[in-house]
C-alpha positions as CSV (number, residue, x, y, z in Angstrom):
1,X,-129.3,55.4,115.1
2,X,-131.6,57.5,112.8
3,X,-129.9,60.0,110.9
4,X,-131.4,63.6,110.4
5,X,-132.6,65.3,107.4
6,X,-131.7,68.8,108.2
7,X,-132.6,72.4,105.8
8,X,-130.4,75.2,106.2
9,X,-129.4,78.2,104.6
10,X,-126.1,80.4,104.7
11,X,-125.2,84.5,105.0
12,X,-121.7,85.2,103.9
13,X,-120.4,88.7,105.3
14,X,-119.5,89.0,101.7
15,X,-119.9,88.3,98.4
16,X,-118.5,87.5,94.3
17,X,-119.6,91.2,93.4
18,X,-117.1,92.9,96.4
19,X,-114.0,93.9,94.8
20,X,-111.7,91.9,97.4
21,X,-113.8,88.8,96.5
22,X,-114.3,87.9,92.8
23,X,-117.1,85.8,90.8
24,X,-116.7,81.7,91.8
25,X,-113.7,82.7,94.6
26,X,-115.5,80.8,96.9
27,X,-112.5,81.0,99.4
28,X,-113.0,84.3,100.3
29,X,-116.2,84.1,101.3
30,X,-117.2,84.4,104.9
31,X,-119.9,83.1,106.9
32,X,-121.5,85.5,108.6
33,X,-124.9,83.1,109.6
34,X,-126.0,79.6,108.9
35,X,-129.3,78.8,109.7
36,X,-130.5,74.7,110.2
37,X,-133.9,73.0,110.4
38,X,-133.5,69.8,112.9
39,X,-136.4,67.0,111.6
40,X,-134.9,65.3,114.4
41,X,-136.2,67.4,116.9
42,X,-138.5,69.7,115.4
43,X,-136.0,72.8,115.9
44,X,-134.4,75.4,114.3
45,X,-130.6,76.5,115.1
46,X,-128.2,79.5,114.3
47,X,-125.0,79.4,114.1
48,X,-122.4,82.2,113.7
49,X,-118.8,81.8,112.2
50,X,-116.8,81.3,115.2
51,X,-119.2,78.5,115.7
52,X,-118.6,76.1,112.8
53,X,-117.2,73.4,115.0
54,X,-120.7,72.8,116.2
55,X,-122.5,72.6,112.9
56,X,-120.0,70.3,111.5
57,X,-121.3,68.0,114.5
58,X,-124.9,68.7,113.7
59,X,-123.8,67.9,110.2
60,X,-122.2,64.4,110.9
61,X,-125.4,63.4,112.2
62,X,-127.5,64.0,108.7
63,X,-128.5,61.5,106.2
64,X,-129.5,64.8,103.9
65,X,-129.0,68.0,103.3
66,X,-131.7,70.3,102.0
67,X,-131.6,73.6,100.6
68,X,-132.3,76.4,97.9
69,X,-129.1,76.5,94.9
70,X,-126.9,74.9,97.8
71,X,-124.7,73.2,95.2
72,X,-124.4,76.8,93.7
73,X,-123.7,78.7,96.9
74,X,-123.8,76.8,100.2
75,X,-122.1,73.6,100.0
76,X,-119.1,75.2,98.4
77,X,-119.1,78.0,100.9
78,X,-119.5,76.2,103.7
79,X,-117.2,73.0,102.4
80,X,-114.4,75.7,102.9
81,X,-115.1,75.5,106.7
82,X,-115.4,72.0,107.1
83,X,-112.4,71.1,105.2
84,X,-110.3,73.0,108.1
85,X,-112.3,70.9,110.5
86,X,-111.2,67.2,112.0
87,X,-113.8,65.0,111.4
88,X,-116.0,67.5,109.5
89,X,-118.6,65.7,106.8
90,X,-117.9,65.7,103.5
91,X,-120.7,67.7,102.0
92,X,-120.3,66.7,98.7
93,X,-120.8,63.2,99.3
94,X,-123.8,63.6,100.8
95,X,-126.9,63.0,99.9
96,X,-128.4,66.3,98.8
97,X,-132.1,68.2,97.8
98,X,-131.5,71.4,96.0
99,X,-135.0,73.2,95.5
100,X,-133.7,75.8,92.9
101,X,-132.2,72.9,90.7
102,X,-135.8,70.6,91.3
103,X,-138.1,73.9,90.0
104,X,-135.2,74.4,87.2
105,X,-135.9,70.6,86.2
106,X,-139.5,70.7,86.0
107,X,-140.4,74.2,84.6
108,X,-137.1,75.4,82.2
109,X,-136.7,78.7,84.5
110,X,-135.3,79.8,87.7
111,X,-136.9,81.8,90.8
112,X,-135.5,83.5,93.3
113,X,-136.1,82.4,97.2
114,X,-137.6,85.8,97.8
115,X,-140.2,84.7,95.4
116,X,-141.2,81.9,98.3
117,X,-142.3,83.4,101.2
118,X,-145.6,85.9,101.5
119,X,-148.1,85.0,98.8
120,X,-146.5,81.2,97.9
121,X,-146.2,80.1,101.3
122,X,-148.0,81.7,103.7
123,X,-144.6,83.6,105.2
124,X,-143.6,86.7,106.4
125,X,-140.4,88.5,105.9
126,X,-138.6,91.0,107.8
127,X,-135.7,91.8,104.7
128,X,-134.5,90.9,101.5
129,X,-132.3,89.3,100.4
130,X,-130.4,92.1,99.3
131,X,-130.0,93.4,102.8
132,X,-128.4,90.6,104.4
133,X,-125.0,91.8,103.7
134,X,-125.3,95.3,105.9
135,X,-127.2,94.1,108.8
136,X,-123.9,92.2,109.2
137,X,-121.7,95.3,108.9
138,X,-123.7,97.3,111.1
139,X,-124.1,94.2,113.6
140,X,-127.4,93.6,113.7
141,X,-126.7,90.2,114.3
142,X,-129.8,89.2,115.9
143,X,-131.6,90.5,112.9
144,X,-129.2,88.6,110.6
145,X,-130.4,85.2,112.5
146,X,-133.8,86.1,112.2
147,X,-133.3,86.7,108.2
148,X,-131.6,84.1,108.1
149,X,-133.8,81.4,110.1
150,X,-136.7,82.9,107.9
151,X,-135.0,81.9,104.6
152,X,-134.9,78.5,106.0
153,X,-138.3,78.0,107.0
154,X,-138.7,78.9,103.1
155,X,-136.9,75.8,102.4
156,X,-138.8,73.8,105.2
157,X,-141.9,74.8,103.7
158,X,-141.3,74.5,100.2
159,X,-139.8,70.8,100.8
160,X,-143.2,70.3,102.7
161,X,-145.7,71.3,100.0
162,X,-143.6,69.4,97.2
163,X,-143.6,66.2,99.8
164,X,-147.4,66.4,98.9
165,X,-146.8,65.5,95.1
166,X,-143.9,63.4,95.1
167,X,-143.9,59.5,95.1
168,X,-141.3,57.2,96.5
169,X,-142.1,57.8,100.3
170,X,-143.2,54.1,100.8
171,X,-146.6,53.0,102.1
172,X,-148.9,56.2,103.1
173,X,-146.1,58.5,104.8
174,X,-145.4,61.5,103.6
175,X,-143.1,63.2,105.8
176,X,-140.6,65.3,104.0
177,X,-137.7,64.2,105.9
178,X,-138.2,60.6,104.4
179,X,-138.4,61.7,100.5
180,X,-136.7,58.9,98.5
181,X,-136.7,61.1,95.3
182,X,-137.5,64.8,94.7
183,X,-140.0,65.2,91.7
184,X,-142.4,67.8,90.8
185,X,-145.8,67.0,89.8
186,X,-149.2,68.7,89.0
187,X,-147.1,71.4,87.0
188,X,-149.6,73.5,84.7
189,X,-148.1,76.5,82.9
190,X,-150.6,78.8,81.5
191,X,-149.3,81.2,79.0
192,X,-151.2,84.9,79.0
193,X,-150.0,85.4,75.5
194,X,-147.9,83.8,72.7
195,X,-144.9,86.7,73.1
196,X,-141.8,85.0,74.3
197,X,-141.3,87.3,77.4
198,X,-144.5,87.0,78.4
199,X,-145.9,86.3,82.0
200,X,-146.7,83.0,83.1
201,X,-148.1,81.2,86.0
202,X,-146.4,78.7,87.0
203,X,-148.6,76.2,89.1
204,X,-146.3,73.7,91.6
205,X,-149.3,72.4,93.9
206,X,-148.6,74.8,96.9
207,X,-146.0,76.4,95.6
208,X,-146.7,79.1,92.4
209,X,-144.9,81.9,91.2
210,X,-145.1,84.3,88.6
211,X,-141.8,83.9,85.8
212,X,-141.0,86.1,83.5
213,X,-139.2,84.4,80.8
């Protein structure tokens, strides 16, 4: 049986900054959305809290797990759920991509998943990130999965246009979901001027950004 590579990304209804919650209390978080690429079968999914017992399923199925800071934010949020689950994967044990640690390793800086979309890869979006939080509270839930799924076709195009510089795929394939190891490669970063906080341009093949450091 092959198993799946799967991208997803998670809403909580809530978050550290909510004064019920509290920075790293990872237990009171809720799942509002989850969001999950299929390489399997070429699909995207949504799932809603109530529905967790069917992602674990999806889950079990997976070889790997990619996503943006999901050892940050996702895995620990959603290992929360699965731990209450009987025969639930354990996330951390599996094999995992996190995009936000990759760019961290190969440029020194951090950029936020809002930076992906539009100009770096060719998306649109319909909110930010910011607004997540309140489509949930007014139940706009619909919304919320389209948000959601969006954020995840960040993922699933970012890992795509990396793919395209990486090694390790083995003879001529480069499909994404067969990456052996995540590396980042034709990197140029062109300083404007020699102040520390200036702006640069950070060049990832595809995927570019601009950083201020």
């Amino acid at each position: 049986m092959k198993l799946d590579t799967l991208v997803f990304d998670i809403e909580t209804q809530n978050f550290f900054t909510d004064p019920d919650v509290g920075w790293d209390n990872y237990a009171a978080l809720k799942i509002s959305v989850v969001a999950v690429y299929s390489y399997i079968e070429d699909r995207y999914y949504c799932y809603e809290e109530h529905e967790m017992d069917k992602l674990a399923t999806m889950f079990r199925d997976a070889r790997r797990i990619v996503g943006f800071s999901i050892n940050r934010y996702d895995v620990p949020v959603l290992n929360n759920y699965f731990q209450r689950l009987k025969g639930a994967p354990k996330l951390w044990e599996m094999e995992r991509v996190d995009l936000l640690e990759e760019i961290e390793m190969a440029t020194g800086s951090r950029i936020s998943l809002d930076a992906l979309p539009g100009a770096n890869l060719g998306l649109s979006k319909t909110h930010h990130s910011s607004e997540a939080g309140a489509l949930y509270r007014e139940g706009k839930m619909e919304e919320l999965k389209e948000y959601c799924r969006e954020r995840c076709e960040a993922h699933k195009g970012a890992l795509r246009s990396l793919s395209q510089t990486k090694f390790s795929f083995g003879a001529e394939q480069k499909d994404p979901a067969a990456i052996e190891k995540v590396e980042f490669a034709n990197l140029q970063i062109s300083p404007r001027s020699s102040n520390a906080r200036s702006r640069i341009k950070i060049m990832i093949n595809y995927i570019h950004a601009s950083l201020l450091f």
